[in-house]
C-alpha positions as CSV (number, residue, x, y, z in Angstrom):
1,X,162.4,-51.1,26.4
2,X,165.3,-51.8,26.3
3,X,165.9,-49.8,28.8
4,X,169.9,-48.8,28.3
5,X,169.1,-47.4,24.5
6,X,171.4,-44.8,24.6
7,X,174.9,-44.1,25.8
8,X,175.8,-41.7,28.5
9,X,178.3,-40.1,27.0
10,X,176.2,-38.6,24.6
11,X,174.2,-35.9,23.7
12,X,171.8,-37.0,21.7
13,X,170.6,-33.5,20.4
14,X,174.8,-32.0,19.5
15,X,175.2,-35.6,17.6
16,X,172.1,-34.9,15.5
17,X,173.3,-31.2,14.9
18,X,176.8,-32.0,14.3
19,X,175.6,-35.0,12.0
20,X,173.5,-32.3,9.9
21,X,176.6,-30.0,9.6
22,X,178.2,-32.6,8.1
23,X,175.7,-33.4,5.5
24,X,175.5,-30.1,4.3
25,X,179.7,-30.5,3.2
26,X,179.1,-33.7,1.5
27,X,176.3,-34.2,-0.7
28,X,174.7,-38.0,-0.8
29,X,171.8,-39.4,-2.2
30,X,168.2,-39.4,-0.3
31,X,169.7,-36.5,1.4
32,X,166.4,-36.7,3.5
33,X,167.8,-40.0,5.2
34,X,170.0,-40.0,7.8
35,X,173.4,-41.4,7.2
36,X,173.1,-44.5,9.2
37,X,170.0,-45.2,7.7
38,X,171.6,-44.8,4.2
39,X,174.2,-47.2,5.0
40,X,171.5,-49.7,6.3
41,X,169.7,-49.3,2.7
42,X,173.1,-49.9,0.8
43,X,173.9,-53.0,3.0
44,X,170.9,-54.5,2.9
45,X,168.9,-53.5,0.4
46,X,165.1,-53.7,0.4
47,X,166.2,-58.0,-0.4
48,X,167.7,-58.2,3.2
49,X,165.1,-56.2,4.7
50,X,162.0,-58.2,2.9
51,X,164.0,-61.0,4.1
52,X,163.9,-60.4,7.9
53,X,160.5,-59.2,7.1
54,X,159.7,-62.9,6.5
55,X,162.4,-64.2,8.5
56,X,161.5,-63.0,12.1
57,X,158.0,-64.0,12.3
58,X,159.1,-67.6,11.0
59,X,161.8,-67.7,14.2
60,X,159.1,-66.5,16.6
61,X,156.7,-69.6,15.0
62,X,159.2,-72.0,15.5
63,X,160.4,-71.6,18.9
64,X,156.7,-71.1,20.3
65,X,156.4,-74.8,18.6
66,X,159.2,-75.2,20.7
67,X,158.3,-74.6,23.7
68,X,154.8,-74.2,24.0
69,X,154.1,-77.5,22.1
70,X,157.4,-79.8,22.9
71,X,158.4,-78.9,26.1
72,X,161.5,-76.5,25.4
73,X,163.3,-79.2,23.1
74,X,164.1,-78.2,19.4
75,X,161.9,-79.6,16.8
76,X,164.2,-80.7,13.4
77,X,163.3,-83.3,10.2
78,X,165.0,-86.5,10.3
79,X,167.1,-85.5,7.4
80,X,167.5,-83.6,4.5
81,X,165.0,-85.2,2.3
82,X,162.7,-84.8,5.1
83,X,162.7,-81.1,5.3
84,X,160.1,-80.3,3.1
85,X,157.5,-82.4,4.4
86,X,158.9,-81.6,8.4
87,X,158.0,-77.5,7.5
88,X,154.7,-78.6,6.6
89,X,153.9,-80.6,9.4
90,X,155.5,-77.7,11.3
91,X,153.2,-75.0,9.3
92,X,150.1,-77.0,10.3
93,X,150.5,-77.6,13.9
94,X,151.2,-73.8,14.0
95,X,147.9,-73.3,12.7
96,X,146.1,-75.7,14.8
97,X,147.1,-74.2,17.8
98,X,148.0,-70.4,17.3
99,X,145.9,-69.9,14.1
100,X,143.9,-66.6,14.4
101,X,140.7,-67.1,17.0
102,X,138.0,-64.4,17.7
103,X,139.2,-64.6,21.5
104,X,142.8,-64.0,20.6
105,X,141.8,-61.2,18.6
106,X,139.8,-59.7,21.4
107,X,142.0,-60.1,24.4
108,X,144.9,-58.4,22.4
109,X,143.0,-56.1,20.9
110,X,141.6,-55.3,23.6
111,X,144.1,-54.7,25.6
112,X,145.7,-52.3,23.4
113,X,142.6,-50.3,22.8
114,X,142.7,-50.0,26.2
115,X,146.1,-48.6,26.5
116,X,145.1,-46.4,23.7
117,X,142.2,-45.0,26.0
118,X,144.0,-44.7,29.0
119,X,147.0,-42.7,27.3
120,X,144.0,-40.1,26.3
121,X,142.6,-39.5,30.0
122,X,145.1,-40.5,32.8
123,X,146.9,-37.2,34.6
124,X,150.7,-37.0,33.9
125,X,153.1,-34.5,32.9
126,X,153.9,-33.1,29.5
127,X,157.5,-33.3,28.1
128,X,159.0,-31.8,25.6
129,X,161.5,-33.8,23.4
130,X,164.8,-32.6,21.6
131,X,164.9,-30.6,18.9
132,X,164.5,-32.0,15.9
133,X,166.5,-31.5,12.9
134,X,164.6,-33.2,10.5
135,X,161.6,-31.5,11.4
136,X,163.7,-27.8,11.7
137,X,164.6,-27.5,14.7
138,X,160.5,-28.5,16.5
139,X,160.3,-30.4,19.4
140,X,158.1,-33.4,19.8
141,X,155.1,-33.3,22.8
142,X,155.1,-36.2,24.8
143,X,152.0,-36.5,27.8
144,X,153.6,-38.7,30.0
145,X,151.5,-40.6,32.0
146,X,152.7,-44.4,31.6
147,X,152.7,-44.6,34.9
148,X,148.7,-44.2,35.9
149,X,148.1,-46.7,32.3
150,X,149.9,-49.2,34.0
151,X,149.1,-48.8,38.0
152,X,144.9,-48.9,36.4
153,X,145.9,-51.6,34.1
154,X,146.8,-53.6,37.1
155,X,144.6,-53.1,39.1
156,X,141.8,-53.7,36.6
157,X,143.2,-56.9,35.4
158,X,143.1,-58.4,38.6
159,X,139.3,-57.1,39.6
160,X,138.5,-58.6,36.2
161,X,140.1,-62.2,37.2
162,X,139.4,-62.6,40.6
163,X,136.0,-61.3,39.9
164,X,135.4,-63.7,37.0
165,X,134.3,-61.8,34.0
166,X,138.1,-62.3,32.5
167,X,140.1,-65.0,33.7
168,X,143.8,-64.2,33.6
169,X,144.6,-67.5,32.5
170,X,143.1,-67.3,29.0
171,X,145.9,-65.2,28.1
172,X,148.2,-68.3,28.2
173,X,145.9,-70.8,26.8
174,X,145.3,-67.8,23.7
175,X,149.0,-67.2,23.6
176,X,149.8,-68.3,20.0
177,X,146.4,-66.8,18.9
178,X,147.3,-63.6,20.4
179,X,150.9,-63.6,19.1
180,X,149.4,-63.7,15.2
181,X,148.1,-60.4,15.5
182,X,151.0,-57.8,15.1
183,X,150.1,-54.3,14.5
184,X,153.1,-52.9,12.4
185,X,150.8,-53.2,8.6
186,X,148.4,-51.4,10.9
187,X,150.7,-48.8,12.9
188,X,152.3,-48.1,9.7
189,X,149.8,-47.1,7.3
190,X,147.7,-45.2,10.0
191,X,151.0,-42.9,10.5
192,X,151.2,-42.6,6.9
193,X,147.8,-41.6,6.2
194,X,148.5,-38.7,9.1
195,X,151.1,-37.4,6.7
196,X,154.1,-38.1,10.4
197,X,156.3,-40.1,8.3
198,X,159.9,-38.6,8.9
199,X,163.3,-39.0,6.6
200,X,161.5,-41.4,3.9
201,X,163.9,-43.2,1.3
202,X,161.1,-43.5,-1.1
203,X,161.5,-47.5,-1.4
204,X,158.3,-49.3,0.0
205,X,159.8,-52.1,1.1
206,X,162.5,-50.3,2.9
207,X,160.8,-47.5,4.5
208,X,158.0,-50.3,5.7
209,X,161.1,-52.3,7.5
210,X,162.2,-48.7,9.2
211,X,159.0,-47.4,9.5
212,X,157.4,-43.9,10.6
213,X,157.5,-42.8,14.2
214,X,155.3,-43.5,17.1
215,X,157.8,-44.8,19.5
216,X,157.2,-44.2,22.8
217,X,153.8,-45.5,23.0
218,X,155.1,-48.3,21.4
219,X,158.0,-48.7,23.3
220,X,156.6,-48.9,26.9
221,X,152.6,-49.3,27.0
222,X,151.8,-52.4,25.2
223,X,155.1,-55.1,25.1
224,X,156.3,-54.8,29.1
225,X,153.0,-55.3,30.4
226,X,152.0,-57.3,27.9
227,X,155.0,-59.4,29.3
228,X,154.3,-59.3,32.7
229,X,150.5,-60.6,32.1
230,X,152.0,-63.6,30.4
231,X,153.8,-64.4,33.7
232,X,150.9,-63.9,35.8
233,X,148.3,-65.8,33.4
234,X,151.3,-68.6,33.1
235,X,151.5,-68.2,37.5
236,X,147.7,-68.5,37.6
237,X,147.3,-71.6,35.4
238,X,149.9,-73.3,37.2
239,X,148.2,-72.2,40.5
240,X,144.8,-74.0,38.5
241,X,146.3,-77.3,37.7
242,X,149.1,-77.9,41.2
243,X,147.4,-76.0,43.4
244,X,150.1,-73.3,44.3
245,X,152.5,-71.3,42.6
246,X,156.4,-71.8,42.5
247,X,159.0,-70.5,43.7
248,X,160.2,-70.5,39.6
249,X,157.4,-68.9,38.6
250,X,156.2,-66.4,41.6
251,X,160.5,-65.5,40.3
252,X,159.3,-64.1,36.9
253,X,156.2,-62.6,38.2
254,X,158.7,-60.4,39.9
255,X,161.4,-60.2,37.4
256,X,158.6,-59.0,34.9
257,X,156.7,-56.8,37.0
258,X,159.8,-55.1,38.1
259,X,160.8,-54.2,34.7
260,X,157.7,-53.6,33.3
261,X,157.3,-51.2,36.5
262,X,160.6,-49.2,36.1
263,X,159.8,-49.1,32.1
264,X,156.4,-47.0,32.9
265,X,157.5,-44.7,35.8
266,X,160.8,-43.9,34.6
267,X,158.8,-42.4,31.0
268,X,160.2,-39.2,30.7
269,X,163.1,-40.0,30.9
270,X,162.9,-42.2,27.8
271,X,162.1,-39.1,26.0
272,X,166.2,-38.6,26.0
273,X,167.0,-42.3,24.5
274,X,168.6,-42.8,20.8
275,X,165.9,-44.8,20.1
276,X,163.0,-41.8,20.7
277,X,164.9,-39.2,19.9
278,X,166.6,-40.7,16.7
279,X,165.5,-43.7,15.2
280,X,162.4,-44.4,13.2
281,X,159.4,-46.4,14.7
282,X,160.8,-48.8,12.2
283,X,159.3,-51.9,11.4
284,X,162.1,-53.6,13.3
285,X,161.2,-51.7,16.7
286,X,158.1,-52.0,15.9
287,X,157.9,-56.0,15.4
288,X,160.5,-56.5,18.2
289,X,158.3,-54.3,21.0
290,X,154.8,-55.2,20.0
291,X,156.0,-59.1,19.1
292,X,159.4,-60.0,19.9
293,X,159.5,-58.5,23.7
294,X,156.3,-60.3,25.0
295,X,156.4,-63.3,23.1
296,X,160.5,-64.3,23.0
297,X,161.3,-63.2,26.9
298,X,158.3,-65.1,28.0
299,X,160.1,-68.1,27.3
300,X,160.9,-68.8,31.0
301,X,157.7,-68.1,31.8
302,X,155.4,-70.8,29.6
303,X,158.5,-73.2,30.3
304,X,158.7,-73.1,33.9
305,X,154.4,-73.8,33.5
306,X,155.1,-76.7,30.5
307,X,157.7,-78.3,32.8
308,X,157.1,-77.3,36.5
309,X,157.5,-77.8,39.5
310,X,161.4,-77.6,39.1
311,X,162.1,-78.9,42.8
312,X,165.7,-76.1,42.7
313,X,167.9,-76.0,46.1
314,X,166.9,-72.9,48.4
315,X,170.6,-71.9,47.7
316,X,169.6,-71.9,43.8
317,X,166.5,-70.0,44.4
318,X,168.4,-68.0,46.9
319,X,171.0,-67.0,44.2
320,X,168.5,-66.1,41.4
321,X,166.2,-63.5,43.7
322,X,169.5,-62.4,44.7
323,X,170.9,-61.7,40.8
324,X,167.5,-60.0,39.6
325,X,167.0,-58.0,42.8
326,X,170.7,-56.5,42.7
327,X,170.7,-56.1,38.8
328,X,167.4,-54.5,39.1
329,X,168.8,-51.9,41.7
330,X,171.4,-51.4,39.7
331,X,170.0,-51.5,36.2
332,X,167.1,-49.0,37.7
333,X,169.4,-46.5,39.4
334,X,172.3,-45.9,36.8
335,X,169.7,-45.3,34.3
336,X,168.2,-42.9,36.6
337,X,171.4,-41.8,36.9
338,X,172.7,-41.2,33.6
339,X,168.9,-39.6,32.2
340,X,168.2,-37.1,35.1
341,X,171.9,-35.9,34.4
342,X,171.0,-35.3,31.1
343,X,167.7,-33.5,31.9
344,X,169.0,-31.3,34.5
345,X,171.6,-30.1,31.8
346,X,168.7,-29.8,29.4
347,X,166.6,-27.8,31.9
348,X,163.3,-30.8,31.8
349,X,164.4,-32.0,34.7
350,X,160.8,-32.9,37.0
351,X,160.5,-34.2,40.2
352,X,158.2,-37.8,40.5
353,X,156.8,-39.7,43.4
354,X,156.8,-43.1,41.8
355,X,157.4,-46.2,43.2
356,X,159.9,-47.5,44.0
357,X,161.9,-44.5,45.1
358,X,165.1,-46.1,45.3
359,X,168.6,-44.1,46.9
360,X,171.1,-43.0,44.4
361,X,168.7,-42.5,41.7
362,X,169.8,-38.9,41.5
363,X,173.3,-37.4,42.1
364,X,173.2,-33.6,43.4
365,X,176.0,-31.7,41.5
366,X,177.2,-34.5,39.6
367,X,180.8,-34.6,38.3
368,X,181.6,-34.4,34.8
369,X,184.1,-34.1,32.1
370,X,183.8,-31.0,29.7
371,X,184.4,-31.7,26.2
372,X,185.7,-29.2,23.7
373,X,182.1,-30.4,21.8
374,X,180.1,-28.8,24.4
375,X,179.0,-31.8,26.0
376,X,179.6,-33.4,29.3
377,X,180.2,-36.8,29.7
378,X,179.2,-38.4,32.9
379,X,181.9,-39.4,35.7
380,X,179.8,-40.0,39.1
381,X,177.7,-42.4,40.4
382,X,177.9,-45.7,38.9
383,X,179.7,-44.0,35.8
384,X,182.6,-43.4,37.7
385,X,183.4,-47.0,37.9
386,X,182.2,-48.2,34.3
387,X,181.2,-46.7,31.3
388,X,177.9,-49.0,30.7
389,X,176.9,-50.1,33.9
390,X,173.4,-49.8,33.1
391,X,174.1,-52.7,30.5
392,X,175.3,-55.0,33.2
393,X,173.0,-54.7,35.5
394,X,170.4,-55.6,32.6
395,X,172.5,-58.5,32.0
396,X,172.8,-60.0,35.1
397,X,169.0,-59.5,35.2
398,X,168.7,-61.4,31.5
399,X,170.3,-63.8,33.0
400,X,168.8,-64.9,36.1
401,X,165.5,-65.0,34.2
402,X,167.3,-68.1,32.3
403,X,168.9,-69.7,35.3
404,X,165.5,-69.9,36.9
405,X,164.7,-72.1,34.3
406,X,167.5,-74.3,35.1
407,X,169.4,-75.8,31.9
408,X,166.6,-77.9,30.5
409,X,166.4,-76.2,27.2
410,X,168.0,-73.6,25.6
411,X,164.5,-71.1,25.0
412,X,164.6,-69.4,28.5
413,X,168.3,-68.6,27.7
414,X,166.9,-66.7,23.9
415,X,166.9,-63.5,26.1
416,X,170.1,-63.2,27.3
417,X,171.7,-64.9,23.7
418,X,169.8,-62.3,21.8
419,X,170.2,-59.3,24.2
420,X,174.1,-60.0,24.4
421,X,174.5,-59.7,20.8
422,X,172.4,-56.5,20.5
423,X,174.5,-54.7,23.1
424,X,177.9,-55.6,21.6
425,X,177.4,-54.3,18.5
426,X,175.5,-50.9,20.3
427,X,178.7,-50.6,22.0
428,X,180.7,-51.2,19.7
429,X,179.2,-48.7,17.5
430,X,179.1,-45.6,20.6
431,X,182.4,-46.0,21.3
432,X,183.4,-45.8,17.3
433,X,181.0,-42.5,17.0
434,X,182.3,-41.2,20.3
435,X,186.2,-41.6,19.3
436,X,185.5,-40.2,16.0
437,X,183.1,-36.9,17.8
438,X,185.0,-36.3,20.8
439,X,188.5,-37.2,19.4
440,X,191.6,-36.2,22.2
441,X,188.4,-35.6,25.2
442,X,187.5,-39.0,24.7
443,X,190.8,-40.5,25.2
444,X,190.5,-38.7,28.5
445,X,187.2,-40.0,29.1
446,X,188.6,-43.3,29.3
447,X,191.7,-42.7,31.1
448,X,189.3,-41.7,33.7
449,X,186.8,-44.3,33.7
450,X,189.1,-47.1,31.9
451,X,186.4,-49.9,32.8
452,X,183.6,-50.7,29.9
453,X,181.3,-53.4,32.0
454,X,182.9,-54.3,35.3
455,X,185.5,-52.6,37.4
456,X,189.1,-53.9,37.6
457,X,187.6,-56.7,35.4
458,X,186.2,-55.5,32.1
């Protein structure tokens, strides 16, 4: 999840409403496709999307060559004239080792009909999402009951390893396997035979790349946890072949299971993201959370086990448990923050028991600015001293995951690399929209909380 998809100084449902008020003052073609989405068609063009299509899946075959076969260094040909016969050598190690197997298919597969089962029976409460514009004004229903998936997932998992009948370890020695089966061909035409596809362009190839919309299942049950096992399998196997686990690795046990954790008991509050309430379950989301989330961050996970025991200083160590525990805090609490203001204004505001309960996760009678829009813009808590504080906390949590690593190889820093870039241009792109809907308010806005990222700093 990426946990910090939307900004706080938005209302997701006003910019949707004032977005179809515009629309209806300037005609433009597919007038059933939202304007950003338009100007992704234009720019790229069903060529550029076919493109990362074939593109991404290559990048995630190469660097699980990378580091799950060489150790974390960077395979290349010899030369130029080489290339050609290097990709073929490349294409058939990929096969030897993470060609499709019956026991890949089964352990993902199920696992995620497993998921699928327990978002049918477990207890939670019912949400209901924004109001829709493209669908007039409905609102979406979402049972949210992450939370009991994942606590039974758990649990389950490890009755099943320590009890024999599914050793957690085969997840690792199945990983490539595992990663060949991605369900986007599958998600996709399933929601498309339902008749749920939403604000269509027509063209196959593009409308496959952005997709039709079952996000939040997507989003939270299957690539966190899905994550975290590939730590503990990765733990367990290095507990199999040293005898005991590392302090390296035991690290991104907790890293993961921390995230994964906060992801599932903070669901309803996803509900009020951009990427629920607004984008498509796009074949992008849906490639980079059922695919690119478990099997790119795992990086420090499979090399810590390829390469261990790393032997760091206690101060090292020290400083790394440090960094993830305080980004974590951080990272949990302003998002927390920034979502149960907006549900408190939006009158879904429901009171949950789940662990952790951590102090300052709510702020009673929050301050706030009042725009002329209608909206209020967030000036308390942690958003009195930044405007994306959520975003560094998850940095400083991306990177300790790499510096646990150490600086052996570049892979266990692909999170952080990747993650960076993603958030600049989000940024970039809020604080455009939020000049342009906001105007003279938002100049105020940032008189008042001047700092983007880091107080007095940045």
């Amino acid at each position: 999840m990426s946990s910090a998809h939307s900004s706080s100084t938005e209302s997701a449902s006003e910019s949707m409403l004032t977005r179809r008020k515009a629309a209806t003052t300037s005609p433009r073609p597919h007038d059933n496709v939202a304007f950003e989405d338009q100007l992704c068609l234009r720019v790229w063009g069903p060529i550029g999307a076919a493109s990362m299509i074939v593109g991404f899946p290559l990048l995630m075959a190469y660097q699980f060559l990378c580091v799950y076969d060489n150790n974390g260094h960077f395979l290349l040909p010899e030369s130029l004239a080489d290339f050609s016969p290097w990709a073929c050598r490349m294409a058939q190690r990929y096969w030897d080792i993470a060609g499709p197997t019956w026991t890949g298919a089964k352990i993902y597969l199920g696992f995620t009909f497993f998921m699928v089962a327990l978002a049918y029976v477990c207890p939670g409460p019912t949400m209901q999402g924004y109001k829709l514009p493209s669908l007039n004004g409905q609102r979406l229903t979402y049972h949210c009951n992450a939370l009991w998936s994942w606590w039974i997932t758990v649990i389950t998992s490890l009755v099943l390893h320590f009890t024999g009948i599914f050793r957690l370890t085969e997840i690792v020695d199945n990983l490539g396997p595992i990663m060949t089966f991605l369900l986007a061909g599958a998600l996709y035409a399933i929601t498309v035979l339902r008749g749920k596809t939403h604000r269509a362009s027509g063209n196959v190839i593009y409308d496959f790349f952005m997709g039709p919309d079952l996000k939040l299942f997507t989003e939270l049950r299957i690539p966190w946890p899905i994550l975290f096992f590939i730590s503990v399998s990765c733990a367990f196997k290095q507990y199999e072949l040293i005898g005991y686990v590392t302090p390296e690795s035991a690290f991104m046990v907790l890293a993961h299971w921390l995230y994964s954790n906060a992801c599932n008991k903070g669901e309803e509050c996803v509900i009020t993201s951009w990427d629920i309430f607004y984008e498509l379950e796009s074949w992008y989301l849906l490639f980079w959370n059922l695919a690119g989330v478990p099997f790119s961050y795992c990086y420090s996970s499979v090399y810590l086990l390829k390469n261990g025991p790393m032997n760091f200083s206690t101060p090292w160590l020290v400083l790394c448990y440090t960094m993830v525990i305080v980004g974590y805090y951080f990272w949990d609490t302003g998002n927390s923050q920034r979502n149960r203001f907006r549900m408190h204004w939006n009158n879904t505001l429901i009171k949950r028991n789940a662990f952790p309960q951590l102090p300052k996760s709510f702020i009673h009678n929050a301050k706030y600015l009042q725009t002329r829009h209608g909206n209020k813009l967030l000036i308390d808590g942690w958003y009195a001293y930044a405007r994306k504080p959520h975003y560094t906390a998850d940095l400083v949590m991306a990177l300790s995951w790499g510096l646990i690593a150490g600086f052996g190889s570049f892979f266990p820093y692909f999170y952080i690399t990747f993650f960076l870039i993603v958030l600049v241009h989000r940024v970039g792109r809020d604080d455009a929209r939020c000049v342009r809907k906001y105007g003279a308010d938002w100049d105020e806005y940032m008189r008042v909380v001047p700092w983007k990222f880091i107080p007095y700093i940045f």
